[in-house]
Short mmCIF file of the C-alpha atoms (twelve columns), coordinates in Angstrom:
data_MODEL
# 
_entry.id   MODEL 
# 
loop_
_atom_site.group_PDB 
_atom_site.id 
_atom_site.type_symbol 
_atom_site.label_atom_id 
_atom_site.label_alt_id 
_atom_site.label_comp_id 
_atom_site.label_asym_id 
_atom_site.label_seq_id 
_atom_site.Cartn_x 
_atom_site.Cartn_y 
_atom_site.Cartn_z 
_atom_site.pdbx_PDB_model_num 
ATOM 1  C CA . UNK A 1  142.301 121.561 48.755 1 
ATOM 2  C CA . UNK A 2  139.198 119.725 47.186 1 
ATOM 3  C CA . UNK A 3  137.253 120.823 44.459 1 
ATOM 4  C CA . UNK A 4  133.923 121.415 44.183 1 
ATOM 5  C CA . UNK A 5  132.446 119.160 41.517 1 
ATOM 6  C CA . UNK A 6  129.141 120.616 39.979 1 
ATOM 7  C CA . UNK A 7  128.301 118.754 36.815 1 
ATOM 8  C CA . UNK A 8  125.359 121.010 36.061 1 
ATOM 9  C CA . UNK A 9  127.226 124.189 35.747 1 
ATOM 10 C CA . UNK A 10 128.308 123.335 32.878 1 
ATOM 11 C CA . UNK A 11 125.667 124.535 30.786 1 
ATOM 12 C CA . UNK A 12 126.430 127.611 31.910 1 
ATOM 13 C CA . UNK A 13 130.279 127.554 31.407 1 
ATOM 14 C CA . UNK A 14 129.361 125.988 27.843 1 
ATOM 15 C CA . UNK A 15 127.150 128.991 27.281 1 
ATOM 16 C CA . UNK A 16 129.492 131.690 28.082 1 
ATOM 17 C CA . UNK A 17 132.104 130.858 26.203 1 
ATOM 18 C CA . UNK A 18 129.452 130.516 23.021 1 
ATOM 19 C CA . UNK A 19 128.300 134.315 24.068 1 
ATOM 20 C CA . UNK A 20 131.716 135.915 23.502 1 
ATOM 21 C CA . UNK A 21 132.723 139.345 25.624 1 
ATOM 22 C CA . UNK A 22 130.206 140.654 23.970 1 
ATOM 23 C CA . UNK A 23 127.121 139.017 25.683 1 
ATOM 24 C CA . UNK A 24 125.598 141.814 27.208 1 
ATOM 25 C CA . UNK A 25 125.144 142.474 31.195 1 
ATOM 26 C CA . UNK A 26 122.752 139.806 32.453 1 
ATOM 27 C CA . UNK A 27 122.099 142.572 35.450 1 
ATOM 28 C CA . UNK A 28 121.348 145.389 33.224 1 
ATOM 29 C CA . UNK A 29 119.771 142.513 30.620 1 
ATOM 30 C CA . UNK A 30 117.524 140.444 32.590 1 
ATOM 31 C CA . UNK A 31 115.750 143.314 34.567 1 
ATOM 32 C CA . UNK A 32 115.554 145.106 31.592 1 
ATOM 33 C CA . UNK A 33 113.377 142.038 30.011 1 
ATOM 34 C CA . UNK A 34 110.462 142.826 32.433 1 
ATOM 35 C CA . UNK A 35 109.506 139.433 32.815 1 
ATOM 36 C CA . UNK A 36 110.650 138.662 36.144 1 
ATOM 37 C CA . UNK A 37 109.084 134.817 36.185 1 
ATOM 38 C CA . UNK A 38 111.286 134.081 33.121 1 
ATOM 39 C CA . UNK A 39 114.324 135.817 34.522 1 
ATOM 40 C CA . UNK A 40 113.920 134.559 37.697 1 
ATOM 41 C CA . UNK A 41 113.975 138.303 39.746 1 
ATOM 42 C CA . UNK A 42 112.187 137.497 42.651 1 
ATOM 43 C CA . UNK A 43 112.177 141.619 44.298 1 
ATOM 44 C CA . UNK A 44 112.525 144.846 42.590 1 
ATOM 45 C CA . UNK A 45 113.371 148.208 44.839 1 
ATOM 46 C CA . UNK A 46 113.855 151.426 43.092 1 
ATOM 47 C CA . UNK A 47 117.776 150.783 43.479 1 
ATOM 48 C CA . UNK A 48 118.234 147.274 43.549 1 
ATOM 49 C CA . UNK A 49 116.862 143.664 43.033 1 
ATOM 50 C CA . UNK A 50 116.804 140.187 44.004 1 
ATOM 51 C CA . UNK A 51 117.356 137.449 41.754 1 
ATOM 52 C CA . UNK A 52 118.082 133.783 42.169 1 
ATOM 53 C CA . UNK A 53 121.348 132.425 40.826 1 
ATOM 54 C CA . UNK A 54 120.744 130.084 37.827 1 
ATOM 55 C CA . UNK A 55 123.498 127.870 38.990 1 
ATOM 56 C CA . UNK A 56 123.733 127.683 42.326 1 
ATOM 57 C CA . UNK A 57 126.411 125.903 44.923 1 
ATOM 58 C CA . UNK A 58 123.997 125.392 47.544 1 
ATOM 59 C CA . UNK A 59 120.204 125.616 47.776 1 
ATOM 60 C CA . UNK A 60 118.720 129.042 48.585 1 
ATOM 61 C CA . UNK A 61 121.377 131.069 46.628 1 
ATOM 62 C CA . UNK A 62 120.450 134.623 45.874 1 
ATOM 63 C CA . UNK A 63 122.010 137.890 44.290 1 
ATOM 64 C CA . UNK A 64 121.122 141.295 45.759 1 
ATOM 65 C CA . UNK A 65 122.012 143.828 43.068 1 
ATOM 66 C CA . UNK A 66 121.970 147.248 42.418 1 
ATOM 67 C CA . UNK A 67 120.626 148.467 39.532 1 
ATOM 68 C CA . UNK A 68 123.830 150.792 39.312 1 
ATOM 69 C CA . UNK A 69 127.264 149.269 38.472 1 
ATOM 70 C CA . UNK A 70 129.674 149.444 41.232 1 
ATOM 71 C CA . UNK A 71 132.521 147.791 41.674 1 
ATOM 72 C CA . UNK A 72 132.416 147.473 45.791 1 
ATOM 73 C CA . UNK A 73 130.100 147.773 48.034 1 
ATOM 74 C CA . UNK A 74 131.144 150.779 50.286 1 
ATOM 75 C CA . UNK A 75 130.675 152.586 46.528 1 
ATOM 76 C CA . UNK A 76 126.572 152.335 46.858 1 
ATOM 77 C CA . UNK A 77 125.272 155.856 48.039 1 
ATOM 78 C CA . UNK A 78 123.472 155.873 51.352 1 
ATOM 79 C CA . UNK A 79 119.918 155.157 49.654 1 
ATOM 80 C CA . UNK A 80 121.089 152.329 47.581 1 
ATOM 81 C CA . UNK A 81 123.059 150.894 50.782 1 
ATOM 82 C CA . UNK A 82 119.495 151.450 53.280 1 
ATOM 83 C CA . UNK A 83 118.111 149.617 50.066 1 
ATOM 84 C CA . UNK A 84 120.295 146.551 49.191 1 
ATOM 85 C CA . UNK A 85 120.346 145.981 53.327 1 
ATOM 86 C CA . UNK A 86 116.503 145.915 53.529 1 
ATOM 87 C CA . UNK A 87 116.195 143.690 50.050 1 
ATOM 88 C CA . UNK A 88 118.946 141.411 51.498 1 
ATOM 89 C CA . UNK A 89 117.092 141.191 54.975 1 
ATOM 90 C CA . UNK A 90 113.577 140.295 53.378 1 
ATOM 91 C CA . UNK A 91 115.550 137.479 51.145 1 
ATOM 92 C CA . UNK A 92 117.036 135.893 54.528 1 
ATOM 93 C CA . UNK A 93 113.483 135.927 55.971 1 
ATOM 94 C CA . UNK A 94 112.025 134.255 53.095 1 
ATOM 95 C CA . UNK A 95 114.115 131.809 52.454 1 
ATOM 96 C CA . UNK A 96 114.365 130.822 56.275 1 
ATOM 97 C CA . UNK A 97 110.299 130.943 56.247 1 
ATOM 98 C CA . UNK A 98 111.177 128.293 52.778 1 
# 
């Protein structure tokens, strides 16, 4: 198998480890802040967001998130799910528009 060699994620492993367990929620944090430039949010719905990964693999890389904490996806209520689907489809447009 070959690994995936991303020398400037390590800030952000660096950084974790210097938080501790305790470092708060960066999905309940960062929307929370209200300044969506800074924290890089790029959508708000009522339910959920889009944000764009601070270390990413590959170019383009987003997070759709709900502002609720589930742990699966087929946990979302129907309004959340009609939400994070239309959030997710407007990201894919934009970024193919990019």
């Amino acid at each position: 198998m070959e690994r995936i060699w991303s020398p400037w994620r390590m800030a952000y492993i660096q950084a974790a480890k210097e938080q501790g367990e305790d470092g708060g929620c960066i999905f309940c944090d960062l929307p929370a802040e209200g300044d969506d430039v800074r924290t890089m949010i790029l959508a708000r719905g009522e339910l959920a967001f889009v944000i764009v990964n601070s270390f990413p693999y590959n170019p383009g890389h987003v997070l759709v998130c709900p502002y609720r904490h589930v742990p699966l996806y087929v946990d979302l209520t129907d309004d959340e799910t009609a939400e994070f689907t239309a959030l997710t489809k407007a990201a894919i447009r934009a970024l193919e528009a990019a």
